[in-house]
C-alpha positions in Angstrom: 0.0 0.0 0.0 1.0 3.6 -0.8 1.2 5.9 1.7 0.4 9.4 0.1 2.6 12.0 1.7 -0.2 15.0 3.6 -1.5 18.0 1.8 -0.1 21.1 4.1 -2.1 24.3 3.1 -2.4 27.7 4.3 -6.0 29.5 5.3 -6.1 32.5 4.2 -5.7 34.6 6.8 -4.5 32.4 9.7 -5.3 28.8 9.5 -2.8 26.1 8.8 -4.9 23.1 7.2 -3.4 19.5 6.9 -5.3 17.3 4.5 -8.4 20.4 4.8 -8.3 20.0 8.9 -7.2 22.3 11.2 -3.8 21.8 12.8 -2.5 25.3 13.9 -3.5 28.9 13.8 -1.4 32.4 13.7 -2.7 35.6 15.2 -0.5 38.6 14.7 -1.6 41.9 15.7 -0.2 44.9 16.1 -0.4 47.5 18.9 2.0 50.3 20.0 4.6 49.8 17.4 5.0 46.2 18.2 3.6 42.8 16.9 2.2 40.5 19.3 2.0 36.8 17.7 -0.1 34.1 18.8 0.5 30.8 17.3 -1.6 28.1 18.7 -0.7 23.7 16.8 -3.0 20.9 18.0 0.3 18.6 18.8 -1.5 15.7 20.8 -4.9 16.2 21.0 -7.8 17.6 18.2 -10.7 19.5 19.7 -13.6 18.4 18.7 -15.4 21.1 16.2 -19.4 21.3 15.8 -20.1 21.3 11.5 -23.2 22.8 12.2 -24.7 25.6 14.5 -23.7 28.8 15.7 -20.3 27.5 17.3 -19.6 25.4 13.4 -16.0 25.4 12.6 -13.8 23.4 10.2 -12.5 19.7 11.6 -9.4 19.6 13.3 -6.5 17.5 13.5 -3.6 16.9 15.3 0.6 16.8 14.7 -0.1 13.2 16.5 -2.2 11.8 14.2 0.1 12.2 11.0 3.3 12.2 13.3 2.9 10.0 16.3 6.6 9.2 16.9 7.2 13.4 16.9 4.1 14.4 19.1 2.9 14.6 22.0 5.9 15.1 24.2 7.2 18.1 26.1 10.4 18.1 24.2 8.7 17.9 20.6 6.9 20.9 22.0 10.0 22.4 23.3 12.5 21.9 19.9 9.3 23.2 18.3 9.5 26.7 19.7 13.2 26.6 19.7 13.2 26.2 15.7 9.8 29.1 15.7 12.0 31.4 17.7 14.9 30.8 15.3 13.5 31.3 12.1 11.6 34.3 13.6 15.2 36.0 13.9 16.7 35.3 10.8 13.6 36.8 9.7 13.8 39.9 11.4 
């Protein structure tokens, strides 16, 4: 059996979609000449999302459940932020 590799997509304007679920989501707003970024990834656990009503959402995933061996654990959350802070440098 072939295992298709997952289709990673970005929400315009802050949803990060992995086969069309929700695994993470960026908030970046600005407020006295700084940027405050929120960044918020399902890494063990999915929430589950209503499809209908007034609370309806798109479903959610998890890092877990398309990573197991890489989720889940304080130190994948850990080097996770490491390599986010990192890359936010160079960036800046």
């Amino acid at each position: 059996e072939t295992v298709r590799p997952p289709i990673v997509t970005v929400k315009w304007p802050n949803d990060v979609l992995v086969n069309q679920e929700k695994i993470s989501g960026v908030l970046i707003e600005s407020a006295n000449g700084w940027f405050l970024i929120g960044i918020g990834i399902n890494l063990a656990y999915a929430p589950p999302v209503p499809t209908s009503g007034p609370n309806h959402g798109r479903p959610s995933t998890s890092l877990r459940e398309h990573c197991p061996e890489h989720a889940g654990s304080d130190v994948a959350a850990k080097q996770l932020g490491v390599e986010l802070a990192q890359d936010l440098h160079k960036f800046m």
